[in-house]
MOPAC internal coordinates of N, CA, C and O (Angstrom, degrees):
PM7 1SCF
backbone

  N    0.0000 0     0.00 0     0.00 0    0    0    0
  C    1.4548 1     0.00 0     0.00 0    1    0    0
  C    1.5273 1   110.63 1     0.00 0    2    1    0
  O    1.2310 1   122.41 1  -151.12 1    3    2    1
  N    1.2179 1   113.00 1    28.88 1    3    2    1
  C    1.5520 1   100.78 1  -146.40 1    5    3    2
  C    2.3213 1    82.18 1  -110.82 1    6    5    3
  O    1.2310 1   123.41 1  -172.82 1    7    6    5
  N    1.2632 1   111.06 1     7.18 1    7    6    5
  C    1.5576 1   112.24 1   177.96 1    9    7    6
  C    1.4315 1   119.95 1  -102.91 1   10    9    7
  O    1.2310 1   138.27 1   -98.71 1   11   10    9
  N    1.7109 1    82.19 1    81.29 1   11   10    9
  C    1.3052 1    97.25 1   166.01 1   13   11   10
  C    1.3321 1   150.49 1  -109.14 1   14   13   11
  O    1.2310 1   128.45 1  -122.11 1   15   14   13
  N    1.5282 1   101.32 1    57.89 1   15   14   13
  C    1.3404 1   125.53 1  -179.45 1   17   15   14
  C    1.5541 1   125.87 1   -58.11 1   18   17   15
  O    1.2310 1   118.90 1   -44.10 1   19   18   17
  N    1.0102 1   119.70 1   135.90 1   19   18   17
  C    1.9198 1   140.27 1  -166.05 1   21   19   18
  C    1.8229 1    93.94 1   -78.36 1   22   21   19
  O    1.2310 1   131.74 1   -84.17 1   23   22   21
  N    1.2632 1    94.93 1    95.83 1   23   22   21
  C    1.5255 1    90.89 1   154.61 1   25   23   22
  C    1.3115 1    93.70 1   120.55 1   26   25   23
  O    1.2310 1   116.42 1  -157.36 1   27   26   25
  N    1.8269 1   124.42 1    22.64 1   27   26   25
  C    1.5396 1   112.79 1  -169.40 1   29   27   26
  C    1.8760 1    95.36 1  -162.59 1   30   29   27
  O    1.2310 1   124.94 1   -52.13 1   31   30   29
  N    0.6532 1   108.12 1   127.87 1   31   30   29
  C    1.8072 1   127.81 1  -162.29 1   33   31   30
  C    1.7614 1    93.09 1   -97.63 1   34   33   31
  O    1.2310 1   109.31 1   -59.68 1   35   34   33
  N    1.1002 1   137.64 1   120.32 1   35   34   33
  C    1.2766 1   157.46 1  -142.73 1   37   35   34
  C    1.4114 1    84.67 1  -123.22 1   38   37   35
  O    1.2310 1   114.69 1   -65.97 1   39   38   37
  N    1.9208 1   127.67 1   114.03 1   39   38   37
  C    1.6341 1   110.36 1   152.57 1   41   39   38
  C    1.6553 1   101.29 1  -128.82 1   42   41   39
  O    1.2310 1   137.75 1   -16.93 1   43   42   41
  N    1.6575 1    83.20 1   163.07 1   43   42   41
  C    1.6015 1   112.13 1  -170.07 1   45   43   42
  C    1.3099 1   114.59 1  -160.30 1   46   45   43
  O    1.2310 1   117.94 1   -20.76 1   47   46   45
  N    1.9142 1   121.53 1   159.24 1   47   46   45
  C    1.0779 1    66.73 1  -121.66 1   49   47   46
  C    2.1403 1    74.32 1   -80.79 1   50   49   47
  O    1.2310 1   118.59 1    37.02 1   51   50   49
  N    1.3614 1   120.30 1  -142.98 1   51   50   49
  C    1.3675 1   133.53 1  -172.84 1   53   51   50
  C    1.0182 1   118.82 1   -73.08 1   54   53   51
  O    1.2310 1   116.15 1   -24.19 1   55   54   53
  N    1.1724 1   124.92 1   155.81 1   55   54   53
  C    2.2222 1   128.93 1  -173.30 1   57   55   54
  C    1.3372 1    81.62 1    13.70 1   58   57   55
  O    1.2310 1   108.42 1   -97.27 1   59   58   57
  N    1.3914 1   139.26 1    82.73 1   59   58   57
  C    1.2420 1   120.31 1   135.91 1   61   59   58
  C    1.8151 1   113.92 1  -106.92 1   62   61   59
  O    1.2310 1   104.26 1   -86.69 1   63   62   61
  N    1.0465 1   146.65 1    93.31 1   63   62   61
  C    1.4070 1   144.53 1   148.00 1   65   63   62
  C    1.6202 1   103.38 1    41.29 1   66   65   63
  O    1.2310 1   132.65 1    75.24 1   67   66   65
  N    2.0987 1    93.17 1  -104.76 1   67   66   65
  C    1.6402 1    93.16 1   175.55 1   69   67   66
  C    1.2870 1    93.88 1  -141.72 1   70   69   67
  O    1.2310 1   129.60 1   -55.47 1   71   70   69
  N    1.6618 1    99.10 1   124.53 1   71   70   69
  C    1.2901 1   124.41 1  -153.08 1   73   71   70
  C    1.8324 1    86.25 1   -96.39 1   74   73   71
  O    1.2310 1   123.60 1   -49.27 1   75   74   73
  N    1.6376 1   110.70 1   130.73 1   75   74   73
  C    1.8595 1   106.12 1  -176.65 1   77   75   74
  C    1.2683 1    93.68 1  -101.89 1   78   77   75
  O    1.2310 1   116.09 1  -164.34 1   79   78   77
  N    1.3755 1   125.04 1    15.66 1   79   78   77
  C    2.1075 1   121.55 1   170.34 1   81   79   78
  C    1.1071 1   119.08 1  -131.83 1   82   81   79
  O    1.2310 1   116.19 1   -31.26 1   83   82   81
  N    1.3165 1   124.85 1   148.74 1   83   82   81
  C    1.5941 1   123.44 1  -175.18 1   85   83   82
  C    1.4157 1    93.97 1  -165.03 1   86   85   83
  O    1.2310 1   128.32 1   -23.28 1   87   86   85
  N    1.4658 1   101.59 1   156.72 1   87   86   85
  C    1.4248 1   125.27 1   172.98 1   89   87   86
  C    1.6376 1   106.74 1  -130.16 1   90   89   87
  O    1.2310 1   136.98 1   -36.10 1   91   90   89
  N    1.3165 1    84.73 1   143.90 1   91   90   89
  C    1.7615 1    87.99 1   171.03 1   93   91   90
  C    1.5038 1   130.56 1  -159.96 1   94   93   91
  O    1.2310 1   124.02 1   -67.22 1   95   94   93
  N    1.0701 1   109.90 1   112.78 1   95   94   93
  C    1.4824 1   125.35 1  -147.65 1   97   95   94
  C    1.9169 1   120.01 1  -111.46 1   98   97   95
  O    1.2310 1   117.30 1   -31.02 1   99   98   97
  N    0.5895 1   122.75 1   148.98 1   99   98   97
  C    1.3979 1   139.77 1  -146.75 1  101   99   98
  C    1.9829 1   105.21 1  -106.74 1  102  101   99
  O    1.2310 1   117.34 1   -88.60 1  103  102  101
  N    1.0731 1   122.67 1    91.40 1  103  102  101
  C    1.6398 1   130.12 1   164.12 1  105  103  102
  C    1.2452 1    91.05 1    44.10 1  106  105  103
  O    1.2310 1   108.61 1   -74.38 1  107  106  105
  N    1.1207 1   138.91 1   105.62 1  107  106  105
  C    1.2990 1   146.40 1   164.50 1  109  107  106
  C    1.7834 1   120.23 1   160.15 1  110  109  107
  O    1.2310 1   125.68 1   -57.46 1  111  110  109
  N    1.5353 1   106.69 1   122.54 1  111  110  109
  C    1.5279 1   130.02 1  -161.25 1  113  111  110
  C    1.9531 1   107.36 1   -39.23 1  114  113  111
  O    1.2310 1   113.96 1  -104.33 1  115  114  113
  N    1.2685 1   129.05 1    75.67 1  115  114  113
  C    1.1971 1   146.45 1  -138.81 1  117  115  114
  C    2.3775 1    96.37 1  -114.46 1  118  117  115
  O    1.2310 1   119.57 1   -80.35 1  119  118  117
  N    1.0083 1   118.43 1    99.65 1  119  118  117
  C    1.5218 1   104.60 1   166.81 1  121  119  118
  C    1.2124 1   105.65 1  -115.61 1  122  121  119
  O    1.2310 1   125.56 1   -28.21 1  123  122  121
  N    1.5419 1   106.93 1   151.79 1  123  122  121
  C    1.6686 1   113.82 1  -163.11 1  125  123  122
  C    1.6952 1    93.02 1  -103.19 1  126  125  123
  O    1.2310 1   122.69 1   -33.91 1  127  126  125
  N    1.5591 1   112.44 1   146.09 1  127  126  125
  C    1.1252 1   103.72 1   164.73 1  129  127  126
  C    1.4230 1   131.22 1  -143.33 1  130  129  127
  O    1.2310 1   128.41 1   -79.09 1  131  130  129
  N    1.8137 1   101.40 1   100.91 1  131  130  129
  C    1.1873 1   151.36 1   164.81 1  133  131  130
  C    1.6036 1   107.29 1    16.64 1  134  133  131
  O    1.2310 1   123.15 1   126.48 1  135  134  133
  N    1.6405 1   111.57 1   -53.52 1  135  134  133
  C    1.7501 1   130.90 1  -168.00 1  137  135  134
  C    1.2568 1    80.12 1   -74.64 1  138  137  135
  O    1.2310 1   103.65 1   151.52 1  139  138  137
  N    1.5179 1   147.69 1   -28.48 1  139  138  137
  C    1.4492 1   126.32 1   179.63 1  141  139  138
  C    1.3798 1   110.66 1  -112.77 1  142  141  139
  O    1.2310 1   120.12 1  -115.03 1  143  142  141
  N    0.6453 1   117.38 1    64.97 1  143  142  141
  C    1.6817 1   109.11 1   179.87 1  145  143  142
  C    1.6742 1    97.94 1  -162.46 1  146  145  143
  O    1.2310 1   129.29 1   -22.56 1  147  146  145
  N    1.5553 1    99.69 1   157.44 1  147  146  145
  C    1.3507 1   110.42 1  -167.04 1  149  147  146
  C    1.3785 1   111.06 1   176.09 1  150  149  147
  O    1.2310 1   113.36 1    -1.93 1  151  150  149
  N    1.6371 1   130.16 1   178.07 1  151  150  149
  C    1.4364 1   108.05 1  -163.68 1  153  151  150
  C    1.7119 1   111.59 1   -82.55 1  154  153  151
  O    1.2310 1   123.48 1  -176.52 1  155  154  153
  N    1.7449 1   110.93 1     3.48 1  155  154  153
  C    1.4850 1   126.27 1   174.99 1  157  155  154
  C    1.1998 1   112.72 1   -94.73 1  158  157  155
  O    1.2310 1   114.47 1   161.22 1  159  158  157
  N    1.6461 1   128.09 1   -18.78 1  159  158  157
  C    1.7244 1   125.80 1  -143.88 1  161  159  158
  C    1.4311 1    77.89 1  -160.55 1  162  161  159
  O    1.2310 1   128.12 1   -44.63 1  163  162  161
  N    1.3964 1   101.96 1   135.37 1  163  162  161
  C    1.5944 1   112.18 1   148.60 1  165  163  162
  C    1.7738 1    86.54 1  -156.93 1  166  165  163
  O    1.2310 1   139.13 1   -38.20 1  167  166  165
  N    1.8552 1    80.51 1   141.80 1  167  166  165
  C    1.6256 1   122.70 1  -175.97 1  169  167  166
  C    1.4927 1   108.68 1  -111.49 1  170  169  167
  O    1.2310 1   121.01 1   -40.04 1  171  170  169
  N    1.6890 1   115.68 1   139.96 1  171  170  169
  C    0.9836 1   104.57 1   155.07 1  173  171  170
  C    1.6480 1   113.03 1  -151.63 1  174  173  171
  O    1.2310 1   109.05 1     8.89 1  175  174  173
  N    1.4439 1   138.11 1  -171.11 1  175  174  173
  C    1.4559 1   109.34 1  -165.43 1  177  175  174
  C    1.8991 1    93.38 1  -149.24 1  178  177  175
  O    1.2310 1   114.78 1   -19.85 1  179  178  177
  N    1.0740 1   127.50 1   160.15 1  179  178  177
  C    0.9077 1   148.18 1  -177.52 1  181  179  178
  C    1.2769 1   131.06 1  -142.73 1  182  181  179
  O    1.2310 1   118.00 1   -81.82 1  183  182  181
  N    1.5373 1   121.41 1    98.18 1  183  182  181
  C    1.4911 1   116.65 1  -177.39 1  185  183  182
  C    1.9741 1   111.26 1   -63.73 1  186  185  183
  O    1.2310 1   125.07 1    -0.03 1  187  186  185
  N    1.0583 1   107.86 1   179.97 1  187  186  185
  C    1.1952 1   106.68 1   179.15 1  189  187  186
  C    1.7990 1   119.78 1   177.51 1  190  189  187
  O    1.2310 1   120.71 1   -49.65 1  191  190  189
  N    1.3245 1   116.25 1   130.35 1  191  190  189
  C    1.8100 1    90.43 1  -177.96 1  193  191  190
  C    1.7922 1   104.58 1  -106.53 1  194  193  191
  O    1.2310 1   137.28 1   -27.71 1  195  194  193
  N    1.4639 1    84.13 1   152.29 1  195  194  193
  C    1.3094 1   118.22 1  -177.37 1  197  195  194
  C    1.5443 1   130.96 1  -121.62 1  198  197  195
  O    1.2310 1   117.23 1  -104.45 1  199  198  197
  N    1.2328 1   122.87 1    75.55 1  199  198  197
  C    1.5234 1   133.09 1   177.59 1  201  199  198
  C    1.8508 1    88.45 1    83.85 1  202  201  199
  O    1.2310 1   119.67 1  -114.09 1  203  202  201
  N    1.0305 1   118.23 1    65.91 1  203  202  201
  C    1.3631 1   125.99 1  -166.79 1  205  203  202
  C    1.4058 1   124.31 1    25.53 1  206  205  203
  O    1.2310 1   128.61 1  -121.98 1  207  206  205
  N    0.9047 1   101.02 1    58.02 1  207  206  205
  C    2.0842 1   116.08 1   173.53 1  209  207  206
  C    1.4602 1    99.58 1  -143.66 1  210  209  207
  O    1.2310 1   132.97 1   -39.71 1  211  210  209
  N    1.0815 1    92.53 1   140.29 1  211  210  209
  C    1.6383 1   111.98 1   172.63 1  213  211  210
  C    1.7978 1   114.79 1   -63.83 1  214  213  211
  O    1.2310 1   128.95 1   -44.16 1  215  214  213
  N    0.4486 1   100.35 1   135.84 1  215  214  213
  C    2.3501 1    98.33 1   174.94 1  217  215  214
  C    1.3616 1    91.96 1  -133.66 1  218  217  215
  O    1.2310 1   135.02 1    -5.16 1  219  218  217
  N    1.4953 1    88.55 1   174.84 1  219  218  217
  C    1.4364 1   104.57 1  -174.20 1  221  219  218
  C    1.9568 1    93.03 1  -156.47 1  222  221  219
  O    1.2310 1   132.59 1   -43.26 1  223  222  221
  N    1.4358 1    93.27 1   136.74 1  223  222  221
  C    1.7959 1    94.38 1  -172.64 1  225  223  222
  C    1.7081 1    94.71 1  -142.51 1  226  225  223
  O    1.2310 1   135.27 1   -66.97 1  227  226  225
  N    1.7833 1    88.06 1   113.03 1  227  226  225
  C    1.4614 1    97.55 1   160.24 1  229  227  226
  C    1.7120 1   123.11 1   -73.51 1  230  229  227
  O    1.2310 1   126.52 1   -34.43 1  231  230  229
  N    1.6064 1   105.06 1   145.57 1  231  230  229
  C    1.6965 1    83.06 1   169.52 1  233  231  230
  C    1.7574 1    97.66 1  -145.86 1  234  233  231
  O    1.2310 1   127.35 1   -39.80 1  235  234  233
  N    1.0145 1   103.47 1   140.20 1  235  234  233
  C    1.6884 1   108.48 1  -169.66 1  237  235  234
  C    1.5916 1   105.83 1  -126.98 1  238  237  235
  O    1.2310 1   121.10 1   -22.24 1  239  238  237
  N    1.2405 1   115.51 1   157.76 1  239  238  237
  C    1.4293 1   127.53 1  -170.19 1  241  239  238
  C    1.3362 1    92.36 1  -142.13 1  242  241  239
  O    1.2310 1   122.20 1   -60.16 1  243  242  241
  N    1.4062 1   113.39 1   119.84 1  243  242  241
  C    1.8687 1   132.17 1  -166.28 1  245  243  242
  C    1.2987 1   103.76 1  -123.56 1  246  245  243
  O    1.2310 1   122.55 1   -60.40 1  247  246  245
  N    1.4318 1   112.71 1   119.60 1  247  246  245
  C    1.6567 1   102.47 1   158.02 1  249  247  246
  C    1.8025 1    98.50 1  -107.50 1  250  249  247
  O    1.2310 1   132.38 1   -34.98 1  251  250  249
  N    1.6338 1    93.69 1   145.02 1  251  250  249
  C    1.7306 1    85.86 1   171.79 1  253  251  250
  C    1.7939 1    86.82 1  -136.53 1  254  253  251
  O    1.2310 1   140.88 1   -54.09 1  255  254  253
  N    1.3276 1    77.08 1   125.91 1  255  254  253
  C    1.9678 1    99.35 1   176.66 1  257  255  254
  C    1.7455 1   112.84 1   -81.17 1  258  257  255
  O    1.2310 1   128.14 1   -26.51 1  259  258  257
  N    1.0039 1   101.93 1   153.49 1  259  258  257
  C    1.8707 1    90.66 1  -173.22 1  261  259  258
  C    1.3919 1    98.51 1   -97.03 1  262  261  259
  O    1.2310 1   113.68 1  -168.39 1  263  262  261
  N    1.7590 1   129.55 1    11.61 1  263  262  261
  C    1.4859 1   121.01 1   157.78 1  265  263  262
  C    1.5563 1   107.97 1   -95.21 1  266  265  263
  O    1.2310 1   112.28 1   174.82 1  267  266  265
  N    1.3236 1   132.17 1    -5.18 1  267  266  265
  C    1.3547 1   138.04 1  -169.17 1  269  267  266
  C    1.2846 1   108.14 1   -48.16 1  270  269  267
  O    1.2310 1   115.64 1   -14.36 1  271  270  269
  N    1.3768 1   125.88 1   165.64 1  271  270  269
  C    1.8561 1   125.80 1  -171.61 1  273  271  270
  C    1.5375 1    95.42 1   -83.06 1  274  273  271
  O    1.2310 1   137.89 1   124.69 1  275  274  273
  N    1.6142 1    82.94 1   -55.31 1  275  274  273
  C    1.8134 1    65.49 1   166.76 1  277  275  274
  C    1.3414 1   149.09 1  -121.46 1  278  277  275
  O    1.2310 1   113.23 1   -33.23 1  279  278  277
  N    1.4351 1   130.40 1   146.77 1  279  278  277
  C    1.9066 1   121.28 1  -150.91 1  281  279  278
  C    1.6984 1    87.91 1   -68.68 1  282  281  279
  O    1.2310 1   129.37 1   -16.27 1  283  282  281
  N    1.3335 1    99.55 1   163.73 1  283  282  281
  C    1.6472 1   131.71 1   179.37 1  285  283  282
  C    1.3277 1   100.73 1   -62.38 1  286  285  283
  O    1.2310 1   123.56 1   -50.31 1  287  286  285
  N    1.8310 1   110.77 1   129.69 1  287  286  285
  C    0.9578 1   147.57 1   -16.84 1  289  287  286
  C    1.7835 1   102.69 1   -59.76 1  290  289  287
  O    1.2310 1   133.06 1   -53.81 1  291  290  289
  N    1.1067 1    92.36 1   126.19 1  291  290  289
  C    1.9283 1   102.59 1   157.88 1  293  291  290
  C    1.1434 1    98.22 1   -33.08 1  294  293  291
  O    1.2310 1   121.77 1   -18.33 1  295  294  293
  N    1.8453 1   114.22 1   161.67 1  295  294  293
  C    1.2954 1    96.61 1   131.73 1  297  295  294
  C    1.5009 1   133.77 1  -123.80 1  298  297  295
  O    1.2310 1   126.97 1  -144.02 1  299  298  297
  N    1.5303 1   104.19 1    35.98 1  299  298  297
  C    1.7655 1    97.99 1   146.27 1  301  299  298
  C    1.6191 1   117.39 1   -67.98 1  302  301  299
  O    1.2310 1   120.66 1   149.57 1  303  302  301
  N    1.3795 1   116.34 1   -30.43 1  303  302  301
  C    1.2780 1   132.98 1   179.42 1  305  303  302
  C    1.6416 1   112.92 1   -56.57 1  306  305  303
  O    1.2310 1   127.46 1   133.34 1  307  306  305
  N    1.2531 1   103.24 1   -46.66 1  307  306  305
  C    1.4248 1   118.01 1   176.17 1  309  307  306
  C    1.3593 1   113.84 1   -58.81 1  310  309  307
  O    1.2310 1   122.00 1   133.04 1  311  310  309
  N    1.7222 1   113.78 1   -46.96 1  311  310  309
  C    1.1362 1   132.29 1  -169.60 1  313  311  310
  C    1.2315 1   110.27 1   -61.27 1  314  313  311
  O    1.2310 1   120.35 1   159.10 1  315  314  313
  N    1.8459 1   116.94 1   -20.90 1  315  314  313
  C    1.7035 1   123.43 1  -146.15 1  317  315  314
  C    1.4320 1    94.54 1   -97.34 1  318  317  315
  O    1.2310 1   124.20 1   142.98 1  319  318  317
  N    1.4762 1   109.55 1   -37.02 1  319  318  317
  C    1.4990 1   124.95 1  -167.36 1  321  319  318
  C    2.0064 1    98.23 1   -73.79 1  322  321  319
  O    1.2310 1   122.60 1   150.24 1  323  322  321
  N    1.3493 1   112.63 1   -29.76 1  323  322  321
  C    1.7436 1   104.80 1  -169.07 1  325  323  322
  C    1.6035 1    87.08 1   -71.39 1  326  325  323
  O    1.2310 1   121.05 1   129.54 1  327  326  325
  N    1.4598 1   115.59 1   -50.46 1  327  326  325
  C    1.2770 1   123.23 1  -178.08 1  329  327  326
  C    1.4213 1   128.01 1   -28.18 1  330  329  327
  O    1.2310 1   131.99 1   108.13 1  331  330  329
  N    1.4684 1    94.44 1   -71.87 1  331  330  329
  C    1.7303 1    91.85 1   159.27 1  333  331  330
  C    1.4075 1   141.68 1   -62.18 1  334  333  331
  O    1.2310 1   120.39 1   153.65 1  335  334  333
  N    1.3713 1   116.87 1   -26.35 1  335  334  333
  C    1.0647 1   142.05 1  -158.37 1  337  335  334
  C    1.9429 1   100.02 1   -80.28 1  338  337  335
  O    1.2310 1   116.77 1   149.97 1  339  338  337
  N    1.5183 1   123.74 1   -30.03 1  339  338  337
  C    1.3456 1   154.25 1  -179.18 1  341  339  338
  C    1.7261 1    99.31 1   -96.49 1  342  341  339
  O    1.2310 1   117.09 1   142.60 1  343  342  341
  N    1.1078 1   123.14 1   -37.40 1  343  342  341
  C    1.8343 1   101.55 1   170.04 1  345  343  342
  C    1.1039 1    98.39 1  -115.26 1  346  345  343
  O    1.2310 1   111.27 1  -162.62 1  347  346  345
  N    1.2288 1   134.05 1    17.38 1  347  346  345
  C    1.7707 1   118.74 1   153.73 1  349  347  346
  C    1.3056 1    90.90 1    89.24 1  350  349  347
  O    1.2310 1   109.89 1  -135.97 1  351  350  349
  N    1.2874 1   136.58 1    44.03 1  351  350  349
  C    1.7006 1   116.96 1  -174.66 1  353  351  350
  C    1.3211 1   105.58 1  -103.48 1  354  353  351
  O    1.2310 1   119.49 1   -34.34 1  355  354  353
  N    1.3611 1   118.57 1   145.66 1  355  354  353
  C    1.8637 1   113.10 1   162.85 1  357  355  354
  C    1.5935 1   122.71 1   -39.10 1  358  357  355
  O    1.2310 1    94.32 1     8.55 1  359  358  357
  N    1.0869 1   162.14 1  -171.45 1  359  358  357
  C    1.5836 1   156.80 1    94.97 1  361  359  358
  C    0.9797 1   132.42 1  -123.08 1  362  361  359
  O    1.2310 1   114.92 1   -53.08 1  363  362  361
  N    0.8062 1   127.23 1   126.92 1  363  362  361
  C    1.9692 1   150.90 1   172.98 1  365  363  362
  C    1.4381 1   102.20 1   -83.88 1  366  365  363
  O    1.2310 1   124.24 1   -50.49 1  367  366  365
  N    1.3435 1   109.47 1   129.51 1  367  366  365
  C    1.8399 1    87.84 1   153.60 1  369  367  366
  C    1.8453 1    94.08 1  -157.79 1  370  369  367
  O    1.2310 1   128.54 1   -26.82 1  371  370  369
  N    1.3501 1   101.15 1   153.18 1  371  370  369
  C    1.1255 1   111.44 1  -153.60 1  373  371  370
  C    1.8427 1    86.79 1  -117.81 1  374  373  371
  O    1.2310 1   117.41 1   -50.47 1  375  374  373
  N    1.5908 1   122.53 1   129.53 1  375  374  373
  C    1.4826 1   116.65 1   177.08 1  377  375  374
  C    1.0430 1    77.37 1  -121.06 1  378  377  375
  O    1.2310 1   131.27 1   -10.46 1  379  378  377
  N    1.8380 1    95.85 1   169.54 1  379  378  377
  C    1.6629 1   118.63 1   158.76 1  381  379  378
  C    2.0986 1    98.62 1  -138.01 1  382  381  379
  O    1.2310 1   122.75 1   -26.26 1  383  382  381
  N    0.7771 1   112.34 1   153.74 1  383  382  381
  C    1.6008 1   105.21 1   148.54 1  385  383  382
  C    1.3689 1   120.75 1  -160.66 1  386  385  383
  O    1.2310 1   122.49 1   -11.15 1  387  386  385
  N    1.0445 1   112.84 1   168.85 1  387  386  385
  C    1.7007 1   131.42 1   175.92 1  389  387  386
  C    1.2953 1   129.13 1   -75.16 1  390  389  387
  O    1.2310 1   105.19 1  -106.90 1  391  390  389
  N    0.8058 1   145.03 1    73.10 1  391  390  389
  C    1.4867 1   128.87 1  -156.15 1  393  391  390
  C    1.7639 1   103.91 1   -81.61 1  394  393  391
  O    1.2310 1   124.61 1   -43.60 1  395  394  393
  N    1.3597 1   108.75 1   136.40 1  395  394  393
  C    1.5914 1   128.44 1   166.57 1  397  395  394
  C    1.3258 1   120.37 1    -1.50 1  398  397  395
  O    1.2310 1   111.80 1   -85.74 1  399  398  397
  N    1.1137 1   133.06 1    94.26 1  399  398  397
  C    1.9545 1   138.98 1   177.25 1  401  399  398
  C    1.6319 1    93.62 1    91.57 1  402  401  399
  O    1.2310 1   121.14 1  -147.75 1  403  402  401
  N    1.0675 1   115.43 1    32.25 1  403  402  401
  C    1.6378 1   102.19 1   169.25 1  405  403  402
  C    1.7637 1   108.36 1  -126.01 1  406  405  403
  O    1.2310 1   126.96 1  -163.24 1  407  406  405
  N    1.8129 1   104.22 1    16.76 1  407  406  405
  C    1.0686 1    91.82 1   178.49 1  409  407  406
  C    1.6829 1   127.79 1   -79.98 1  410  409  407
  O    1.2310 1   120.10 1   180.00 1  411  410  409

């Protein structure tokens, strides 16, 4: 948490302890969203126009740990992808993970 750069809005996800994901984004109309985010997943969404239509682009930053309850894909992760996939939204998503004795 310690990037605290002028001109860039730091998200994570809420009351979380110690959150192992973050996004961080640069002057631009950015809402976080809460139903995806967690101290593994944080979501956030961005409208935007495109050849004069409005879009909308999710982008999420996932850690999936190889002790997690549940194996890779999560399924809030799972949940994020039906999500978009039902309002037509863009998605990005950015994973990392650990694999077993490499902690």
């Amino acid at each position: 948490m310690g990037l605290n750069i002028s001109g860039y809005t730091l998200f994570c996800g809420n009351g979380i302890d110690s959150p192992r994901v973050y996004i961080c984004a640069r002057n631009m109309d950015i809402w976080m969203l809460p139903g995806f985010s967690s101290r593994d997943l944080v979501t956030v969404l961005r409208n935007y126009n495109e050849s004069e239509a409005e879009r909308r682009l999710v982008v999420c930053s996932a850690y999936m740990s190889y002790d997690s309850e549940d194996p890779p894909p999560t399924k809030v992760l799972g949940e994020l992808v039906s999500y978009c996939e039902e309002k037509n939204f863009y998605l990005i998503t950015g994973r990392d993970s650990t694999p077993q004795g490499l902690r």
